[in-house]
N, C-alpha and C positions, 0 to 999 in steps of 0.2 A: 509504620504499620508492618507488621509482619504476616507471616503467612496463615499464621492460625485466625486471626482476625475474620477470614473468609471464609472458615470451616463452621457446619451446622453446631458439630458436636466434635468431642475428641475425646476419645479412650485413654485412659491411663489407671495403670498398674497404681494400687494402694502400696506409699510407703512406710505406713503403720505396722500390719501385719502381713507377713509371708502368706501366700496362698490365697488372700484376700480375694473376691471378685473383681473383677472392674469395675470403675468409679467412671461415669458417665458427667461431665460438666458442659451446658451451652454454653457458647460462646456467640455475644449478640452481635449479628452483622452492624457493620459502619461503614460505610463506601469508602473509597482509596481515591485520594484526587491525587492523577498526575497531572503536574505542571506542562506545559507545551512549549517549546522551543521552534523559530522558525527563524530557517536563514535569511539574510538579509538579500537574497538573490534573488528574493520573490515577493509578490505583491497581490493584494487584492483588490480584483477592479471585473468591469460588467464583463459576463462572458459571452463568445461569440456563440453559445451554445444555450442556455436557461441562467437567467437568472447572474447568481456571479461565479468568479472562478478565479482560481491561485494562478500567475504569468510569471516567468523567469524577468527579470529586468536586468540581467546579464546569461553569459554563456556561463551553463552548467555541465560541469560532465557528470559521464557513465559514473557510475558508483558514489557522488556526491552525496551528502544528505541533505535533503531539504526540508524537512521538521522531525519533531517528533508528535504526533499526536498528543493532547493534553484532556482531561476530563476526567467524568465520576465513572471507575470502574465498580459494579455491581452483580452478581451471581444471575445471569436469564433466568433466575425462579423469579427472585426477587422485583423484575419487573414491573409485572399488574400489582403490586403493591404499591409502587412507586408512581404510579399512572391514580390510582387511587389519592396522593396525596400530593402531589405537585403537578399544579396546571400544563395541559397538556402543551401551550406555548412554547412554557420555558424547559419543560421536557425532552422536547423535539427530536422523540423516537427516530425521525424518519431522516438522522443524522447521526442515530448513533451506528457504531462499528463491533463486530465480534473481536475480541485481539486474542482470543481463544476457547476453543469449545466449553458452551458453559459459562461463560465471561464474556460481559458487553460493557462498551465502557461509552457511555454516553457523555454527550457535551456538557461542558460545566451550566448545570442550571440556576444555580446562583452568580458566578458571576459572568455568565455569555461564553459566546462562540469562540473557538481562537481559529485565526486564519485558517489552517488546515482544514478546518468543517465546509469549505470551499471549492477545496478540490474535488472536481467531476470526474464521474465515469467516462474509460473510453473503452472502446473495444482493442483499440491499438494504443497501450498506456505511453507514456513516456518516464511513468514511475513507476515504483512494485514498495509494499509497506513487507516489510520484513520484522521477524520479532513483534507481532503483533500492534506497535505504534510507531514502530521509524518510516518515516518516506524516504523511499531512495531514488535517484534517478535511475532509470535501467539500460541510456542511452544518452548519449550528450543531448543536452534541449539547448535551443540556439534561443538567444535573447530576442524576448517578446511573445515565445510560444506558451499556450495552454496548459500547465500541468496539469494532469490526468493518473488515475489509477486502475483496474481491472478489480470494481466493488465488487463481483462472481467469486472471483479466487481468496477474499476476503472476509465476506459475509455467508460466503456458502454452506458452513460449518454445524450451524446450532437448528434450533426447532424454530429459529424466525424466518416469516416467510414475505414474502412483496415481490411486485415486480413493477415496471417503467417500460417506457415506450425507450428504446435508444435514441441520443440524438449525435453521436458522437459524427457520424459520417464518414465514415472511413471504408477504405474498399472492404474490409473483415465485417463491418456493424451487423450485428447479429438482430437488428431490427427492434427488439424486447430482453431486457434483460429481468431475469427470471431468478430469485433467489430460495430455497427454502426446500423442507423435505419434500413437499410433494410434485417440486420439478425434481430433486433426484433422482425419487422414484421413476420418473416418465421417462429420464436418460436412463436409467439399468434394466427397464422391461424392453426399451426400443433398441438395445445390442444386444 
């Protein structure tokens, strides 16, 4: 797939006649599945925190990578369209990711989850996703610990909005974490 694939519309110059107006063509969306990659130094199993959670099953260092995120990247217009014709189950909004403004790339809903849809929020991560889908480790994780991201600095981006109770527990837990324009707004009236 390439890049026009995700554009509404696209302009181009008529190569018939000189001075021609532009020639306006749609081009009909088709979602982008990225494939997922996940190292072998991690595992999914029940987490000490909701539900499950990605664990190192060895020592990992700083700068490692530990997957890439995999799923159907889609235009956040296009969304409530898509909400509209695939059951919200296999949907599972409340796991998709921004990997950049204007772009959400939700979990594969035809064929499931890949490990990564696993990894929990922390307030003190021990990963940071860079490039919109690579997990990175952002400090060595000693075999057995939690992997964790900082979902704020990730999803903060576009017009989706939610929020959750924290449960990460950490001296930092910011209690609720808060995603979406209208907590931005509330941080840039309150400085």
């Amino acid at each position: 797939m390439n890049r026009r694939m995700l554009c509404d519309t696209i302009t181009r110059k008529s190569s018939r006649k000189e001075g021609e107006e532009s020639v306006k063509r749609t081009v009909l969306h088709k979602p982008m599945k990225i494939t997922p990659w996940v190292s072998d130094a991690v595992e999914v199993r029940k987490s000490g925190t909701e539900g499950s959670g990605v664990y190192s099953v060895r020592n990992i260092k700083a700068g490692d990578v530990i997957g890439v995120f995999g799923g159907i990247v889609v235009p956040e217009a296009e969304l409530e369209k898509l909400q509209k014709t695939v059951p919200a189950e296999k949907l599972n909004v409340d796991h998709a990711m921004y990997i950049y403004p204007g772009f959400i790339m939700l979990h594969d809903y035809i064929n499931g989850c890949d490990p990564l849809c696993f990894v929990n929020h922390s307030c003190e991560p021990s990963a940071k996703v860079i490039n919109g889908i690579v997990l990175v480790a952002s400090r060595d994780i000693p075999l057995g610990e939690e992997i964790s991201w900082d979902y704020r600095i990730t999803d903060n981006v576009g017009d989706w909005t939610y929020e959750f109770k924290c449960q990460c527990g950490t001296p930092s837990c910011a209690g609720v974490v808060q995603i979406g324009p209208k907590y931005r707004e509330k941080v840039q009236v309150a400085v």
